[in-house]
N, C-alpha and C positions, 0 to 999 in steps of 0.2 A: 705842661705841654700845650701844643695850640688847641687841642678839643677843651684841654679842661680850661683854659685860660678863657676860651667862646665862651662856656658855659657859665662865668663867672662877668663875660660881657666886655673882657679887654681884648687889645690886636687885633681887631676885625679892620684891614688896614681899605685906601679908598682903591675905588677899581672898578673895572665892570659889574661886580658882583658889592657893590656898597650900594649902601640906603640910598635913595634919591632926597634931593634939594639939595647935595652937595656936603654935607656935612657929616661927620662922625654920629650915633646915636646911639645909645646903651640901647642893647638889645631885649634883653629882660623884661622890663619894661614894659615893652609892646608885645611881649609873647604870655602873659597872664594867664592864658587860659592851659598853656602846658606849666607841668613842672620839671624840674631839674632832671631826674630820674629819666620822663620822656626824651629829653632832651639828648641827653647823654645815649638813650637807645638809639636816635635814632643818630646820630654822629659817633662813626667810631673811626679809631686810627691802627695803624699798622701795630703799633705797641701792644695795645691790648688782645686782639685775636687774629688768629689768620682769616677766620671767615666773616663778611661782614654782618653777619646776622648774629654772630656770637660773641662772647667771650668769654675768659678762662673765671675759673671759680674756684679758689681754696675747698677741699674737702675735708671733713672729720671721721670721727670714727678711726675703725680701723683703718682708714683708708689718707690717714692724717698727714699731711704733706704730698697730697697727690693733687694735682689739678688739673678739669673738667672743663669741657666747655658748653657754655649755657647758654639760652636764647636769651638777648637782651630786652623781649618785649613778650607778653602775653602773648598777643595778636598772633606773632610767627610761632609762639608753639601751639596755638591750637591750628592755624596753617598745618605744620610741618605733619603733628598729631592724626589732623582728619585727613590728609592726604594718605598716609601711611595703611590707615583702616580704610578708605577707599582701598587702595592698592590689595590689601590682605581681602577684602572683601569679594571685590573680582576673579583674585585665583583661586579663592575656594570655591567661589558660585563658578568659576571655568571648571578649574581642576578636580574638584568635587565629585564631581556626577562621572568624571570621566574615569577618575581611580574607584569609585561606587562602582559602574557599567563593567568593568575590569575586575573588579572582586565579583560581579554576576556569572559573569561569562567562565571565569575559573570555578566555580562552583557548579556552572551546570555540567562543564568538560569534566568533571569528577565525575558526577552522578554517571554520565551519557556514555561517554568512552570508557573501554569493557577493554584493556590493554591487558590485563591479567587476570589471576584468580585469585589475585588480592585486590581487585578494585572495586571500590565499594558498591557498583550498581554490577557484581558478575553473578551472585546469588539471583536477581531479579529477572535477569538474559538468560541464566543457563534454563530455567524451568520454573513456571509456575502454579509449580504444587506449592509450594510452604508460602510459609505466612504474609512474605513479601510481593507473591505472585500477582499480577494482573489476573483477574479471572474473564476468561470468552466465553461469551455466550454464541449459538449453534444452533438455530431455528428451522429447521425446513419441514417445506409444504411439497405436497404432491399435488399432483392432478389426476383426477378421478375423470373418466370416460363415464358416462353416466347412460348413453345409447350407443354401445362398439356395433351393434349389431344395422341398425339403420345408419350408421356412419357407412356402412359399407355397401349399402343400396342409396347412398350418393345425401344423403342427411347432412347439417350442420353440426359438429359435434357440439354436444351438453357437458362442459367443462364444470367439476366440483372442485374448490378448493379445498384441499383437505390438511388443516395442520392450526398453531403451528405443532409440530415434534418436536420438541425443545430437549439441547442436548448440552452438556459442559465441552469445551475444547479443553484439552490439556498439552502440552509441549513437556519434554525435556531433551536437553542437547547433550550427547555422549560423544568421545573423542575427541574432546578439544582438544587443540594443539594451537598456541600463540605463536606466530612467524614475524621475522623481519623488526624485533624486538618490540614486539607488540603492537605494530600497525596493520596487521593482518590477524583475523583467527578461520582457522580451519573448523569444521564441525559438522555430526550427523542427528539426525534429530527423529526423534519418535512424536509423532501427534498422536492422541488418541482421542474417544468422545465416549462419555456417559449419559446416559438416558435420564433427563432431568423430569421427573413422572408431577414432582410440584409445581413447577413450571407449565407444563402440559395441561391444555383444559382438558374438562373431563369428556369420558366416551370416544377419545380418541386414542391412537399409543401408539409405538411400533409396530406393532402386529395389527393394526388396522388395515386390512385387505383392500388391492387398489386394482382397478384395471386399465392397463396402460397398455401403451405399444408395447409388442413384443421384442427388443432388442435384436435378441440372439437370432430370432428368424429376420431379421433385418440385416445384422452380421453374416446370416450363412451363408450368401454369395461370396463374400470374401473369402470364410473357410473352407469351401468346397473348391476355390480356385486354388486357394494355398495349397491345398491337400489332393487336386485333381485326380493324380494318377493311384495315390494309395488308395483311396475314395472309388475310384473306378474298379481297382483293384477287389474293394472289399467287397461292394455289389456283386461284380461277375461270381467272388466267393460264395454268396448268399444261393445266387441264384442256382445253382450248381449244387449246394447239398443241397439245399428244397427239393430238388426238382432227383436230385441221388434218392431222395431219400423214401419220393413218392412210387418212386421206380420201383424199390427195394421193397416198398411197401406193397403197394402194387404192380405186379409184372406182368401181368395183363391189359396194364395201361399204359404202357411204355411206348409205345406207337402216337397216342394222340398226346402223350404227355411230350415226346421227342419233337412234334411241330408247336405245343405249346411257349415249349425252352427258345425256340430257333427264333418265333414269333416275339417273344419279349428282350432275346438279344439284340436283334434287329430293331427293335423300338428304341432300344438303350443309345442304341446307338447313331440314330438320328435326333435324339432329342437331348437339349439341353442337361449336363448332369444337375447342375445345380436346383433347377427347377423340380426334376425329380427326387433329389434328395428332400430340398424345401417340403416338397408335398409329402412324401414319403416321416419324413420325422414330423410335420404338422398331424402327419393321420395318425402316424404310432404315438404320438405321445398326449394329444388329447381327443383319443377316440370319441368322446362323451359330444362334441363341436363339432361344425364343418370347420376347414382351416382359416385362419381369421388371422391379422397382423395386434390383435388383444389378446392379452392373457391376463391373469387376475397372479398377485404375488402379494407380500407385504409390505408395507413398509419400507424395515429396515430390509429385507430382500432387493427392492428395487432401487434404494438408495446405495446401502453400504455391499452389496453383491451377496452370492451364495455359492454354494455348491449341490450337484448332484443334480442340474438340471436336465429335465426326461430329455431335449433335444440334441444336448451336448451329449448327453449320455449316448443317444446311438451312432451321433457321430465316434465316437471312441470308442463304440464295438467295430463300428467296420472299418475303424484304421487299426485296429486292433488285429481285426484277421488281415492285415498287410503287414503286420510288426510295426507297426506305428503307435506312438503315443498321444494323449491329450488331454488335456484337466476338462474335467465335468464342470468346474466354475465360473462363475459369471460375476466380474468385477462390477463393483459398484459405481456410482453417481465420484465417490470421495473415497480417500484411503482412510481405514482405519488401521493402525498397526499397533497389533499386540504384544507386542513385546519387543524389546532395543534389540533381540536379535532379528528379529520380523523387519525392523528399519532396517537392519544394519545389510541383510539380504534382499532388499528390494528397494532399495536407494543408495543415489552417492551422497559424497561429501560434499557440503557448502564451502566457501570461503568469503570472506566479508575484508570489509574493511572497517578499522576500527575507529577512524576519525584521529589517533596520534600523530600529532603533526600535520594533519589535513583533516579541519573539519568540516571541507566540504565536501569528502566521500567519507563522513560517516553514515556506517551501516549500508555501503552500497556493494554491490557482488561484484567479486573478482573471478569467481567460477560459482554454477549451480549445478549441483549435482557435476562435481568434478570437469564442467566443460562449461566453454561459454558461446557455445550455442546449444538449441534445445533439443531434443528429441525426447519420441513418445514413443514406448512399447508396446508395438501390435502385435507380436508374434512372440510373448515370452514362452518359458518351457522350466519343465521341476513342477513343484506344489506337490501338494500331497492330498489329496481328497480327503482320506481318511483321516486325516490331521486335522483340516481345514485351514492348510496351506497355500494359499493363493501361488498361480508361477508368476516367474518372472522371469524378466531380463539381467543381465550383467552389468552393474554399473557402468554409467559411461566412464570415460578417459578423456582427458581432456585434447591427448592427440591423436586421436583417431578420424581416419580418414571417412567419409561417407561411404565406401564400401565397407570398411572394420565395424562403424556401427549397423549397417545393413546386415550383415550377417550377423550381427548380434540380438539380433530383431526391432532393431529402432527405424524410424521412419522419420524425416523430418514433416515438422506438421505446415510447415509455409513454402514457397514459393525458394524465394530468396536466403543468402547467409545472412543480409539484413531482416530479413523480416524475422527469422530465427535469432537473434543474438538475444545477451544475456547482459544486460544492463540495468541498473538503476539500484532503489531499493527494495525492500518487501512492503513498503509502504507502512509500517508501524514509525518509523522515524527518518528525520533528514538534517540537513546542516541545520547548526544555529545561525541566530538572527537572519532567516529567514525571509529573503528580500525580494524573490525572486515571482513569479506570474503563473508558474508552470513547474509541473514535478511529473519525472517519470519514474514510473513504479511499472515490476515485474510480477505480473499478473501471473502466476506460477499456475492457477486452475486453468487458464486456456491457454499458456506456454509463448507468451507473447510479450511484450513492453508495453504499455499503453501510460498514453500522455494526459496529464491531470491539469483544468487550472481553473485560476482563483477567481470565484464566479462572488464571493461574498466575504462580509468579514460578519461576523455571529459573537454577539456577548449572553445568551442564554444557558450557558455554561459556569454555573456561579461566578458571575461577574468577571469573568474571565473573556478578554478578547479572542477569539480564533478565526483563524484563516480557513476560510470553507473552498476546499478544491472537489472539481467532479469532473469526468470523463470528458474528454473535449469531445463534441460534436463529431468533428472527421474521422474521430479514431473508427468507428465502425459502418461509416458511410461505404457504399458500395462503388464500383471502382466506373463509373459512369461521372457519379460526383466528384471521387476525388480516385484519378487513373494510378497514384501510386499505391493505392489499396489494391489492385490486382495482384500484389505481390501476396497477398491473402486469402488470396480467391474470393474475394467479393464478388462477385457476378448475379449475383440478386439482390437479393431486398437490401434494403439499408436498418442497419439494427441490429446483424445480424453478424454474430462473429462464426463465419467458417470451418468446421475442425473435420469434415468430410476427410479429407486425404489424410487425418492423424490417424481415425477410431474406422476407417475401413465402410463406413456407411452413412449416409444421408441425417449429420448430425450436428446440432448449430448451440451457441450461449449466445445471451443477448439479458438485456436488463428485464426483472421479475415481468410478466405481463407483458411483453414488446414495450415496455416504455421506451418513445423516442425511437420506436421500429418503424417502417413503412403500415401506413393503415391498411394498407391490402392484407398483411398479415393478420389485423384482425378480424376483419371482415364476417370469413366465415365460422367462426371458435362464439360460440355463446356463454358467459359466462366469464370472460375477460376483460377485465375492468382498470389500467393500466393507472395510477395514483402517486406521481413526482413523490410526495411527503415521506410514503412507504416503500417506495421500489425504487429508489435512487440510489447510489453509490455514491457518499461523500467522503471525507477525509477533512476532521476538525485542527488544522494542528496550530496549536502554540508557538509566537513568533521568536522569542527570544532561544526557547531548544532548543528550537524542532521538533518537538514531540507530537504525537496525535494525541491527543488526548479523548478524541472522541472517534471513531471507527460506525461506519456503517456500510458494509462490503454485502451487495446484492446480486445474485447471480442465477439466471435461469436457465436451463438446457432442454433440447427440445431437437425432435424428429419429426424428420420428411415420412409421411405416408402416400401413395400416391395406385394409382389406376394400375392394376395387376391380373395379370394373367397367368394361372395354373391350368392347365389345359390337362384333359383326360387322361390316363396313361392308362393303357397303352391309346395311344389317338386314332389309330386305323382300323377299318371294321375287321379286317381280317384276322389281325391280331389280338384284338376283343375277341372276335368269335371263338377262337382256338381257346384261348384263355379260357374263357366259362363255360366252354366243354366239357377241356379238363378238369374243370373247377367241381362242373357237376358230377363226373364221375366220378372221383376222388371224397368227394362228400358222400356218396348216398354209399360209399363202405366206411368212412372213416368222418361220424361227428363231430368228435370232438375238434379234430383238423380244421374240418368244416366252421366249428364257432369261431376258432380263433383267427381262421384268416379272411372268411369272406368279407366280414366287414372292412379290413384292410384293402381289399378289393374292390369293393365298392365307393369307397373312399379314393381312393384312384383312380377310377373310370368317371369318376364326377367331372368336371369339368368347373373351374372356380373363377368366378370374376370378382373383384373388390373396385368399385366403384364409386371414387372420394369426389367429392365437392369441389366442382372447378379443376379436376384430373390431380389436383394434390394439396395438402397443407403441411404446413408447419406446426406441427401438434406440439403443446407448450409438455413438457415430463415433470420438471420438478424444478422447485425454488430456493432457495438459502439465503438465510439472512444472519451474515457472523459478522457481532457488534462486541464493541466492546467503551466504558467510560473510565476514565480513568479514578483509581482507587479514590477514597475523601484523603487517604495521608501524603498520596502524589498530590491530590491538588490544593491542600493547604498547605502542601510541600511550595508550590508553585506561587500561592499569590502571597506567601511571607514571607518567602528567601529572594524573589523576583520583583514582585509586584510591590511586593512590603518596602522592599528597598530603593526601589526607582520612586515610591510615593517620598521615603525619606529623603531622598538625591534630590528631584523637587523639593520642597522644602527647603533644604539647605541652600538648593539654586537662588528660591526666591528670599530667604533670607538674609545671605550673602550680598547677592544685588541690593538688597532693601538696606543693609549696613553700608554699603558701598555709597547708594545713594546719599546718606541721610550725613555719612563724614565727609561727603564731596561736599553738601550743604553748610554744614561746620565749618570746613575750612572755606571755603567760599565766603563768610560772615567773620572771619578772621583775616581774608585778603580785605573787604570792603573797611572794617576799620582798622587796618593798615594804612588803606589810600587815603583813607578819612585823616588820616596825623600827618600823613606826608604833604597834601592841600592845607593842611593848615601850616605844615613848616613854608607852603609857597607863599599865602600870603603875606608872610613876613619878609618878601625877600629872597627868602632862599631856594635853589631849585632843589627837585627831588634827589638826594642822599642814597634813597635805599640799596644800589647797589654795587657799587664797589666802594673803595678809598681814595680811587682816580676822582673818581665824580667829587666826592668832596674839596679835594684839592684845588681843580677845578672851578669850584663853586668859592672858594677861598678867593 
């Protein structure tokens, strides 16, 4: 044919494409430095292959009579070769890391999402008692009054820190029920707390006796309003046998005892009940004092509550003689609940969401406690004294109207339906990959939303990156600063979360020590020492979960004392006079009468003023610090299955690329001595060949 016939240096006819000087010239010859073989590569004709870089090639083997088509030059197969491993090398170092980040992300939506009670992280959710559990820790300090009594002749109070009390949190979740084929779970949950005594330094405990504001005399204007008329009712009762009974006893003194009666009705009833009540249970129940807004309890009395307290208690004798009822107890700082029936009768039902099919409301509430807005129980009913049954309220419902819950004894504790709603999550977890600036979590201790953000990123967490979120600024700014805080009742200091209209009396949370409060608040309190590192609220989470892995929830609560007036009872001389007339008559026959009421008497006619520093403070009550790290096998869980992976994804990335590179090089060094043969087929003459059969022809 005409290639092999060139090859061999015949038929090259004259033309455009003939040698110069005019003449025919063996080609061979003058092309010494290729041989035949090059030659033949690099001129090929329709005959032999269809493509011009190849052609066909007898095969053996089993494969004997079959033909192949093969690169006629070295050169284009290490071309074709390194082009290929570039290509391969790019999509794994693309595709790679992207099907890696995809096998991450499926592994954590196992662990994370709790879609049933066969999914492998529902043992960990439902309760962390067994072996799986995250364990809480459950710290709190009180504050100790150190001078109640010069506080009240206008002193700075001498604040002691007293703790910590160190305690175990424990959860377990009962009633589950999965909804909506397991993008929702319904559930109720018992928290409870044990007394961690190893934990605890020494010389201090639960039963470590504290003197603090009095609460419940803080509350009794509320309860004596609630209770006015029975309360009125059970007085007028009192006074009437007393006064039967001295009659009965003495009937010879019926006469000055009849204007004594008339005299102290008459008082009753130009004067405040509550004030009277106030002083009346401050005198009967700690005879031993004048009446004081301190009382001394323990510990766990003033945190976790009691019962059988002497003030409640008479208030419940004298609603008593009206056929009224009322628990002797006194809820604490925190719930403790003893048993899943104990939850199951003084709480609702949660609902969440489980992240199936949306993992950006996992773990976030769909209702709390059955409804989604909040309310708080000021006026529950039931308990059992003798049990030591705290009362309660009715679980909410989630459609109940604001009057259904008013008579149920709920109150809403904010302003607005927005400031009350029920959004976010409990702040233990949030969506994966984690991108966002700002998180809101349901702050379920002061019945509110508050908004979290990303102030830091922190690797002091075995080598672990985490996102460091803490309380935004505004969230507890007072509504001077920021006017949509009025829906909170902000209206003083800033620092200070409001819960007055939930708990019935002059009662705030705010970070341990005013951290981040208005300094006026500290001012007058000696002994408060406010320290970011220790009294901060953070949230460590993990970016690829969501998870927190690290938890530090700081929380302090704290009561208004303020300039108080108890005024003499009876306050008029006339009715004083009649009074210890009778008083004296009635004693000099009857002592024993005489021991046990006079004092009661005189305690009445006292006249009380409590005189606070600057007409009032904010006296700091008690602090909490519930932390939690996550377990060693969660977080080797985390930087082998996560970290471990993404370090190999790199890798592969840069290795891939580095193959990529290195066959892009290859073939690059295979195109160059390509061009190197096809310049040397130019100087002979001939133009470049390499790509098609047209070109050659052409070149013919």
């Amino acid at each position: 044919t005409a290639g092999r016939g060139l090859a061999r240096g015949e038929g090259l006819a004259e033309g455009p494409g003939a040698m110069s000087h005019g003449h025919h010239a063996p080609l061979l010859p003058q092309m010494s430095t290729l041989d035949e073989q090059d030659l033949n590569g690099a001129i090929h004709t329709r005959a032999e292959c269809c493509h011009t870089l190849c052609r066909h090639k007898p095969m053996g083997g089993v494969c004997k009579g079959l033909r192949c088509c093969w690169f006629k030059r070295g050169s284009d197969s290490v071309i074709c070769a390194g082009l290929a491993l570039c290509i391969l090398g790019l999509f794994v170092g693309i595709i790679g890391p992207v099907l890696l980040d995809a096998i991450i992300e499926d592994g954590i939506n196992q662990g994370l999402v709790v879609s049933s009670k066969d999914s492998p992280g529902y043992d960990g959710w439902q309760a962390n008692t067994g072996s799986d559990g995250q364990p809480v820790s459950y710290d709190i300090y009180l504050w100790h009054v150190a001078n109640p009594d010069d506080v009240l002749q206008g002193a700075r109070p001498q604040m002691v820190e007293v703790g910590p009390i160190c305690y175990r949190e424990h959860f377990q979740k009962f009633d589950v029920e999965f909804l909506d084929h397991g993008r929702e779970v319904r559930y109720n949950q018992q928290t409870w707390y044990t007394f961690d005594a190893e934990r605890t330094p020494p010389g201090i405990s639960d039963q470590t006796m504290i003197t603090q504001t009095n609460t419940v005399a803080m509350f009794l204007e509320y309860v004596v309003k609630e209770y006015e008329s029975a309360l009125q009712q059970g007085v007028e009762v009192i006074v009437d046998q007393v006064f039967a009974n001295l009659e009965q006893q003495h009937p010879l003194l019926t006469k000055p005892l009849e204007k004594a009666k008339a005299a102290l009705e008459g008082e009753l009833a130009s004067t405040e009940l509550w004030e009277v009540v106030l002083k009346l249970t401050l005198c009967v129940a700690y005879p031993d004092s004048k009446p004081s807004p301190f009382y001394q309890r323990s510990a766990h009395d003033l945190y976790w509550g009691y019962f059988n307290d002497p003030i409640m208690t008479i208030i419940a004798d004298l609603l008593a003689l009206a056929n009224q009822t009322i628990s002797t107890s006194v809820v604490g700082i925190d719930t403790n609940y003893t048993s899943i029936e104990d939850a199951r009768r003084r709480r609702g039902m949660d609902t969440v969401y489980t992240g199936k099919g949306d993992l950006a409301r996992l773990n976030a509430y769909k209702y709390y406690q059955n409804s989604t807005q909040t309310w708080f129980c000021l006026s529950p009913t039931g308990g059992n004294d003798a049990l030591e049954e705290f009362p309660a309220c009715p679980p909410p419902q989630y459609e109940w109207t604001p009057e259904q819950a008013a008579a149920a004894g709920y109150v809403s504790p904010f302003a607005t339906d927005f400031a009350n709603r029920v959004e976010g999550t409990d702040g233990t977890g949030f969506k994966t990959q984690l991108s966002t600036d700002q998180l809101q979590v349901y702050v379920d201790d002061i019945y509110r939303v508050l908004f979290f953000e990303h102030t830091a990123t922190v690797t002091d967490f075995h080598g672990i990156p985490l996102k460091r979120f803490t309380i935004k600024t505004d969230q507890l700014a007072n509504a001077d600063e920021v006017p949509d805080n009025a829906q909170f009742y902000a209206f003083g200091y800033s620092g200070l979360e409001n819960l007055t209209h939930a708990l019935g009396f002059p009662y705030f949370a705010s970070k341990p020590h005013f951290l981040d409060a208005d300094p006026a608040i500290l001012e007058p309190l000696l002994g408060v020492a406010p320290n970011r590192d220790v009294h901060d609220t953070y949230l460590d989470i993990e970016r690829n979960s969501g998870a927190a892995l690290r938890i530090r929830e700081r929380l302090q609560t704290a009561v208004e004392i303020y300039n108080t007036d108890l005024p003499a009872f009876p306050n008029t001389a006339n009715a004083t006079l009649l009074l210890k007339a009778a008083l004296a008559l009635v004693c000099a026959e009857n002592q024993e009468f005489c021991a046990t009421v006079e004092p009661l008497v005189q305690c009445m006619a006292e006249p009380v003023k409590w005189n606070i520093y600057g007409g009032y403070i904010i006296l700091p009550f008690a602090w909490v610090s519930q932390y939690y790290d996550a377990r060693t096998e969660d977080v080797d869980s985390v930087k082998n299955d996560i970290y471990g992976t993404q370090a190999f994804a790199k890798q592969l990335q840069f290795w891939a690329f580095m193959s990529a590179g290195l066959a892009f090089v290859v073939a690059g060094l295979g195109w160059i001595k390509r061009r190197i043969f096809v310049r040397e087929v130019d100087k002979h003459g001939m133009r470049a060949m390499t790509v098609s059969v047209k070109d050659y022809d052409e070149a013919l």
